[in-house]
C-alpha positions as CSV (number, residue, x, y, z in Angstrom):
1,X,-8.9,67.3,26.6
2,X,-8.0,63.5,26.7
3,X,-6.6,61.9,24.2
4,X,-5.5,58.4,25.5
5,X,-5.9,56.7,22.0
6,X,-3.2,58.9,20.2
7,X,0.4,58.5,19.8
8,X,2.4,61.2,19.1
9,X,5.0,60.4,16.4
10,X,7.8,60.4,18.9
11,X,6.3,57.7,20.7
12,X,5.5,55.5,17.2
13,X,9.2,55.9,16.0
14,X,10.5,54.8,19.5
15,X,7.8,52.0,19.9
16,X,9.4,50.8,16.0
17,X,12.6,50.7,17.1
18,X,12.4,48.6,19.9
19,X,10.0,46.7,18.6
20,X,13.0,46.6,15.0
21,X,15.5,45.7,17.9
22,X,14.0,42.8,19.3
23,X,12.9,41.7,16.2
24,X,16.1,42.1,15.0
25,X,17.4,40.1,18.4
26,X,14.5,37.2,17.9
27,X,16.2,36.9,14.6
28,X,19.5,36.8,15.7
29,X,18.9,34.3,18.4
30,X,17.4,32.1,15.5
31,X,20.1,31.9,13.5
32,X,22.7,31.6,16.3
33,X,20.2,28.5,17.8
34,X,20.1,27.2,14.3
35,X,23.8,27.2,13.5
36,X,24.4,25.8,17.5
37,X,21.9,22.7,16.6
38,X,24.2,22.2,13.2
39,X,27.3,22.7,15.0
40,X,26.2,20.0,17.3
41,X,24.9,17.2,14.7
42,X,28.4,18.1,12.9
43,X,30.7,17.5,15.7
44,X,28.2,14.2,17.1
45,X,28.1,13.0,13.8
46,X,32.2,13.6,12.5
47,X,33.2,12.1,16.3
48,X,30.9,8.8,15.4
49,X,32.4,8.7,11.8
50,X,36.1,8.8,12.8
51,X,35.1,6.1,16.0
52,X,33.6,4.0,13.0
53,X,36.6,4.3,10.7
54,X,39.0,3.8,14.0
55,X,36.6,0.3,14.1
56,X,37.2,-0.5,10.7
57,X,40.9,-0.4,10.8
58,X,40.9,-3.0,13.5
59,X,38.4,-4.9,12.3
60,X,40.6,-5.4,9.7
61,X,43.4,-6.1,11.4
62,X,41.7,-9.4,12.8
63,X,40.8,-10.0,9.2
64,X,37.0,-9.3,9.6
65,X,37.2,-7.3,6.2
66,X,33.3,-7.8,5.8
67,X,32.6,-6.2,9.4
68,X,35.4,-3.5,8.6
69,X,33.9,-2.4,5.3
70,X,30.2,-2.1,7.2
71,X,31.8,0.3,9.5
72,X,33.3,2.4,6.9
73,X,30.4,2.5,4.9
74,X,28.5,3.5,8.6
75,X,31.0,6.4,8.7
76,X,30.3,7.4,5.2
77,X,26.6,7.4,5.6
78,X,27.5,9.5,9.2
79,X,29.7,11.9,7.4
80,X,27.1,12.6,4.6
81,X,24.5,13.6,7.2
82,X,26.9,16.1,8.5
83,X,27.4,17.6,5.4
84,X,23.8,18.3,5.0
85,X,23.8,19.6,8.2
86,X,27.0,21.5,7.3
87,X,25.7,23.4,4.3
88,X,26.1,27.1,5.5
89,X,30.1,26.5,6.6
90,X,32.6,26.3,4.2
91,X,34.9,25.6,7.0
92,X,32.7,22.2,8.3
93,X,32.5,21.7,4.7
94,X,36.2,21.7,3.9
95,X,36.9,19.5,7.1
96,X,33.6,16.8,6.3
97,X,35.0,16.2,2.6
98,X,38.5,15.6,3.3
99,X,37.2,13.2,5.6
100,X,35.0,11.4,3.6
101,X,38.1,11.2,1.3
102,X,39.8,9.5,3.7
103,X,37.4,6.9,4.3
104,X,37.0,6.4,0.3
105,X,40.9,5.7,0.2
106,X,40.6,3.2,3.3
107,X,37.8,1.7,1.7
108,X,39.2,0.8,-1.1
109,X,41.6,-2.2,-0.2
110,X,38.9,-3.2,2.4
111,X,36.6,-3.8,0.0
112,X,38.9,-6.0,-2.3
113,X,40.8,-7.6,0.5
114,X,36.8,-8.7,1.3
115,X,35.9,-9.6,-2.4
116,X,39.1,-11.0,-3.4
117,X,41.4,-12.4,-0.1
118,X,38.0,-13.8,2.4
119,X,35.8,-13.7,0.7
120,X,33.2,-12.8,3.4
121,X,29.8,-11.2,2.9
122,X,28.6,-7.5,3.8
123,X,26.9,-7.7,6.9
124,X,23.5,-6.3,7.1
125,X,24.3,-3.6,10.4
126,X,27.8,-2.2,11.9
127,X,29.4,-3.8,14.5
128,X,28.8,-1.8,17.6
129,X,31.4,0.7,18.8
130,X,33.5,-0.1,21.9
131,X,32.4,1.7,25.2
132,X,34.7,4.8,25.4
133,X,37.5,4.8,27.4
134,X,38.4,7.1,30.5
135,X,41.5,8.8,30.3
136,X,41.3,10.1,33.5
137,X,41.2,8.9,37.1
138,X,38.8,11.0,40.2
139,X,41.1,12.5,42.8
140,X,39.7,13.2,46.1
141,X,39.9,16.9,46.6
142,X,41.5,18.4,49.7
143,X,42.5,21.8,50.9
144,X,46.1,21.8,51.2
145,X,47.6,24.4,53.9
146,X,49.8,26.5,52.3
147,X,52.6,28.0,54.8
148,X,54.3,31.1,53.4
149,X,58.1,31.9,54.4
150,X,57.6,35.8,53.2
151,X,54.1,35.5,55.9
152,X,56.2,34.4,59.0
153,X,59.2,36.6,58.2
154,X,56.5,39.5,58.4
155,X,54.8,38.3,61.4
156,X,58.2,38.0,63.5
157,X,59.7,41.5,62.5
């Protein structure tokens, strides 16, 4: 007789697995796409915070105390974000509050040199960061002949 509609049991338990495998891959891909996205917002957002705190120590430097404590407080607010998106990995986790320790000590004699030695206000945004620079130069490429000593020897003998 024919029985299309019925599935033996050998077919259902190898119809579960590989339907348990790519589940279980889906899955997989999910976290590892989840943790990628994190991993990306942490590095973007760490990079911006140290390029603000870089901007902040020569703000500074040109006695603009006022712009340089906007920047750290940019890089604060930055380096937050990244511990939120940082809270599966101790290791980001580590790494993000040293940092933001960092900026809490370079913030400090900002901030009074502001209050105390300019007296200049908060402004209301962060200066902008300065374009990055290119640390390397384009080189035209070319095929270089290369002439072997041990090739001609060979060829002669």
């Amino acid at each position: 007789p024919y029985r299309a509609n019925v599935i033996s049991p050998r077919t259902s338990f190898a119809a579960y697995s590989s339907f348990h495998r790519c589940l279980r891959y889906i899955c997989d891909y999910t976290v590892a796409a989840d943790r990628f996205r994190r991993y990306i917002a942490v590095g973007s957002g760490t990079s911006t915070a140290r390029a603000h705190k870089a901007l902040a120590s020569d703000l500074h430097g040109q006695s603009h105390a006022g712009a340089a404590e906007r920047a750290l407080m940019e890089s604060l607010q930055l380096l937050n974000t990244s511990m939120n998106a940082a809270e599966h990995d101790a290791g980001w986790r580590a790494v993000l509050q040293q940092e933001i320790a960092d900026v809490e000590r370079i913030k400090k004699p900002i901030q009074s040199d502001r209050l105390i030695v300019y007296m200049q206000p908060l402004p209301r945004e962060a200066s902008p960061l300065p374009a990055a620079k290119v640390l390397v130069t384009l080189m035209p490429y070319s095929i270089e002949r290369i002439t072997s000593t041990t090739a001609e020897i060979a060829m002669h003998t």
